[in-house]
C-alpha positions in Angstrom: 165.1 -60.9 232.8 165.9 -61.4 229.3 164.0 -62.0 226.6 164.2 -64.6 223.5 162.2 -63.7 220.6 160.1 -61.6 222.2 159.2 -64.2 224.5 160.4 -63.3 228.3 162.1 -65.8 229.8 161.0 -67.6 233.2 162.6 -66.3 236.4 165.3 -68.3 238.1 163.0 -67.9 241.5 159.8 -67.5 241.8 158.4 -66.3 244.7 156.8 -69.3 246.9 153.4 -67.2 248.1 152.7 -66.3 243.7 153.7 -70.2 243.1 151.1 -71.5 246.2 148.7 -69.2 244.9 148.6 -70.1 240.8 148.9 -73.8 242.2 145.7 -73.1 244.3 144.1 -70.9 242.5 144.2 -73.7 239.3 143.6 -76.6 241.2 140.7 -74.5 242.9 139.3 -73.7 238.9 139.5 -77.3 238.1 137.8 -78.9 240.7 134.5 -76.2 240.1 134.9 -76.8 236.4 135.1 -80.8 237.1 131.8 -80.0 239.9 129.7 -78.0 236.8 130.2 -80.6 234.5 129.8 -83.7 236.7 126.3 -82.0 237.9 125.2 -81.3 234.2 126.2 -84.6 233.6 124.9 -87.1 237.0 123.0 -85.0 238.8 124.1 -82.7 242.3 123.1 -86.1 244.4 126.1 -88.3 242.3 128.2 -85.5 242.1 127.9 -84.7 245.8 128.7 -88.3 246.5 131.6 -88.6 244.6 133.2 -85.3 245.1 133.1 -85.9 248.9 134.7 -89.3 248.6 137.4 -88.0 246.6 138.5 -85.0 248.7 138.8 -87.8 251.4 140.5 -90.1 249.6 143.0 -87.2 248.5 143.0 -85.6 252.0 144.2 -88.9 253.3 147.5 -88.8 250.5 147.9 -84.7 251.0 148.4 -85.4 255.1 151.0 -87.7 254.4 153.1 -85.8 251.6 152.6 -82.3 254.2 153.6 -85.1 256.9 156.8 -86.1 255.2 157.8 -82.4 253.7 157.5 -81.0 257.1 159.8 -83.6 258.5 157.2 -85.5 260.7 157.1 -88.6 258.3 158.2 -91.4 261.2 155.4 -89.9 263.5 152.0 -88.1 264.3 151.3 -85.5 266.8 151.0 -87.2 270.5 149.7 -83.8 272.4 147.4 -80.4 271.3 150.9 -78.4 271.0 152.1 -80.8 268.6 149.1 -81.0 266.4 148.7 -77.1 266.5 152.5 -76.5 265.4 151.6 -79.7 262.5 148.3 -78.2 261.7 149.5 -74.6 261.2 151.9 -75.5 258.7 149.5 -77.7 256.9 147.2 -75.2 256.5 149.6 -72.4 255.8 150.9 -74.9 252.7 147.5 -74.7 250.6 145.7 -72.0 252.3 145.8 -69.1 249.6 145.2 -65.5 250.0 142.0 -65.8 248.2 140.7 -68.9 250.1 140.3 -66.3 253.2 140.2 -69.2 255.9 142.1 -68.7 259.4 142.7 -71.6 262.1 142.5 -70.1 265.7 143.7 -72.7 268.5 141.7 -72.7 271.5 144.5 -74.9 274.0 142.0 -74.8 277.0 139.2 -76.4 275.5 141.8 -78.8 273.3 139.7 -76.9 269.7 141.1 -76.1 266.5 138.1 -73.3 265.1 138.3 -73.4 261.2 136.9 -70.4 259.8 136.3 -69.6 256.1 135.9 -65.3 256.1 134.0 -65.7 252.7 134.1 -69.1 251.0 135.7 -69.6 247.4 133.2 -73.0 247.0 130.0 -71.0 248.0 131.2 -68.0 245.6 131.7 -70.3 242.7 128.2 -73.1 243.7 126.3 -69.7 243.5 127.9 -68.8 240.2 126.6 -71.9 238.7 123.3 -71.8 240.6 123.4 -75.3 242.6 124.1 -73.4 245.8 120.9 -75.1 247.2 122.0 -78.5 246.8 125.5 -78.4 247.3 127.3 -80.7 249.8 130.4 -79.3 251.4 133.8 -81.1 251.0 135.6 -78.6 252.2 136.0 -79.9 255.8 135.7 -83.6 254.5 139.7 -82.4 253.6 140.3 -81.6 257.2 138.5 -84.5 258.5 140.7 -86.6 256.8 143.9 -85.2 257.4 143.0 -85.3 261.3 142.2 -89.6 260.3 145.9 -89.6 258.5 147.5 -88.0 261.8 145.8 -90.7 263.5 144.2 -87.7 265.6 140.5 -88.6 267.3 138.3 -85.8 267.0 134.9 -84.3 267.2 133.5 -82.0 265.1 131.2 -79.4 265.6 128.5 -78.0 263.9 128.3 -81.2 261.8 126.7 -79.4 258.5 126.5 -81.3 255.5 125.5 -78.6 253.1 127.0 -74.8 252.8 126.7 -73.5 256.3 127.7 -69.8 254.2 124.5 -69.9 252.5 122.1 -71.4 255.1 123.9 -69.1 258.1 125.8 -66.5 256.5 129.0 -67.8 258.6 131.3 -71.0 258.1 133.7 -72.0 260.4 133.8 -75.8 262.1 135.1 -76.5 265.4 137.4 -79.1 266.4 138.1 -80.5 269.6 141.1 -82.8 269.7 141.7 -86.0 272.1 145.6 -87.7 272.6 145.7 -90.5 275.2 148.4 -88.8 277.2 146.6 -85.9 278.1 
């Protein structure tokens, strides 16, 4: 790498894991900063509200740009296999290191289990103290790329508010229905 007045120049490459995780980790920094503010500003019941609709409304956009990217743009998963192969590679886009959530695929019960090991949205609610109030929208982003796959489901536990804070766990399981199987 060279350097033009002192300045170094950027890479030709950058690797794609340090690019996915500056990308997250920003995006991740904005929405708490645009939480904070909005809660100082509404109130957590707006906020909540809002928040929640727009991480569906985005959800719904994300599943179709991860859709086309991935090459399944004329079509949505028709069987479990499908959807697990799709929703691996989803997940593996904008799940960063730090995020610390897994996907483990149950095929004999038709689940997908989404577990968060320690959650980045808890971690940053408790930093600003609105922990108690705070409405999940986390899975709202899930829920709405399983609508955009045209995937029925059922979710379970339904929890609105932070499931790390009232259980000391998170995680959300869900079971998957096709009409050919």
């Amino acid at each position: 790498m060279r350097t033009i007045n002192g300045l170094v120049e950027v890479p030709e490459t950058i690797d794609k894991s340090q690019l996915r995780d500056i990308l997250c980790s920003t995006w991740m920094r904005h929405d708490a900063m645009w939480f904070y503010h909005c809660s100082n500003e509404i109130g957590m019941e707006r906020t909540n509200k809002i928040n929640r609709a727009a991480v569906r409304d985005m959800a719904l956009f994300e599943a179709k740009r991860l859709k086309k990217l991935l090459g399944y743009q004329d079509r949505n998963p028709q069987t479990y296999e499908e959807s697990q192969i799709l929703l691996e590679q989803m997940f593996g886009i904008i799940n960063a290191p730090f995020m610390k959530g897994t996907l483990t695929f149950i095929p004999e019960e038709s689940t997908v289990r989404m577990t968060w090991e320690s959650c980045f949205a808890h971690l940053g609610m408790s930093r600003v103290g609105v922990i108690e109030s705070y409405e999940c929208g986390i899975f709202e982003r899930i829920d709405s790329w399983l609508k955009a796959l045209e995937i029925k489901w059922e979710v379970s536990p339904q929890v609105t508010g932070c499931m790390m804070h009232t259980d000391g766990e998170c995680y959300r399981d869900y079971t998957l229905f096709f009409d050919n199987q």
